[in-house]
C-alpha positions in Angstrom: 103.0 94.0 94.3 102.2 93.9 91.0 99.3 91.6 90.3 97.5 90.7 86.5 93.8 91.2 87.9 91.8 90.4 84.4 92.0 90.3 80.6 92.2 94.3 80.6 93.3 95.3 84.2 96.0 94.9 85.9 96.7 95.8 89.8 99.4 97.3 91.2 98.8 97.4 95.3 101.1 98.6 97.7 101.0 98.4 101.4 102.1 100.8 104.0 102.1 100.5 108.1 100.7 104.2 109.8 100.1 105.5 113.1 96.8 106.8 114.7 96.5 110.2 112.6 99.6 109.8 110.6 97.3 110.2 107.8 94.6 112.0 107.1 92.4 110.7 103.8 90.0 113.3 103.4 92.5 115.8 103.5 96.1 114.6 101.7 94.8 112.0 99.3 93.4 112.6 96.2 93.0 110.2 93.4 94.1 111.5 89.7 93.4 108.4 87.9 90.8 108.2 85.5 89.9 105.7 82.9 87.7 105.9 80.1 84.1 104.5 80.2 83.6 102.1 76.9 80.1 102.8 76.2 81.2 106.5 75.0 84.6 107.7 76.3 83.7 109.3 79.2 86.6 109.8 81.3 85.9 108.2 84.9 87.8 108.8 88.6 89.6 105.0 89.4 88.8 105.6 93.1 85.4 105.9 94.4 86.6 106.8 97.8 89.3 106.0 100.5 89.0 104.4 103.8 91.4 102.6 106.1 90.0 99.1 107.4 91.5 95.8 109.1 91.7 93.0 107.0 88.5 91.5 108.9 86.5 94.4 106.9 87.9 94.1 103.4 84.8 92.7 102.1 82.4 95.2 103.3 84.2 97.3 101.5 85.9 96.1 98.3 84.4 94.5 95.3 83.6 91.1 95.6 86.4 90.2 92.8 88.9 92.2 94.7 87.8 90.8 97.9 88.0 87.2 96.3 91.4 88.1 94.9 92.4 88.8 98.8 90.8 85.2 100.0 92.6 83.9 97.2 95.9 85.3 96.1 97.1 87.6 98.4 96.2 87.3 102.2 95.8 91.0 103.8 96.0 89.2 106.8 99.3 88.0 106.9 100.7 91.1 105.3 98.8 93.0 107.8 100.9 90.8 110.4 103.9 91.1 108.5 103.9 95.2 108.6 102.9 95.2 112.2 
């Protein structure tokens, strides 16, 4: 789902449905996406960290503009239903 998040940011989300150990974060996925930081250029990672939650726990977790843009736009909810 491709989704225009703010005037320089755009999201591009995908969802997935997993088993139990099917994956393992801390050791498969690695995040090689950087951006760069305006003040002076510094070239920062795009993911702080990764984490599986239930949609119930999205705000804990995400930023409260992403975690508005799921109250609001895209319901992890029903897509969480829809991949079960």
């Amino acid at each position: 789902m491709f989704i225009v998040y703010s005037r320089d940011k755009d999201l591009h989300l995908f969802a997935v449905r997993v088993t139990g150990d099917a994956v393992k974060l801390d050791e498969e996925c690695v995040c090689e996406s950087y951006f760069p930081r305006r003040r002076d250029g510094t070239m920062i990672p795009e993911m702080d960290a990764y984490r599986w939650v239930t949609p119930v726990d999205i705000d804990q977790y995400a930023g409260r503009s992403l975690a508005r843009l799921f109250q609001t736009t895209l319901s992890l909810t029903e897509l969480h239903q829809t991949l079960a």
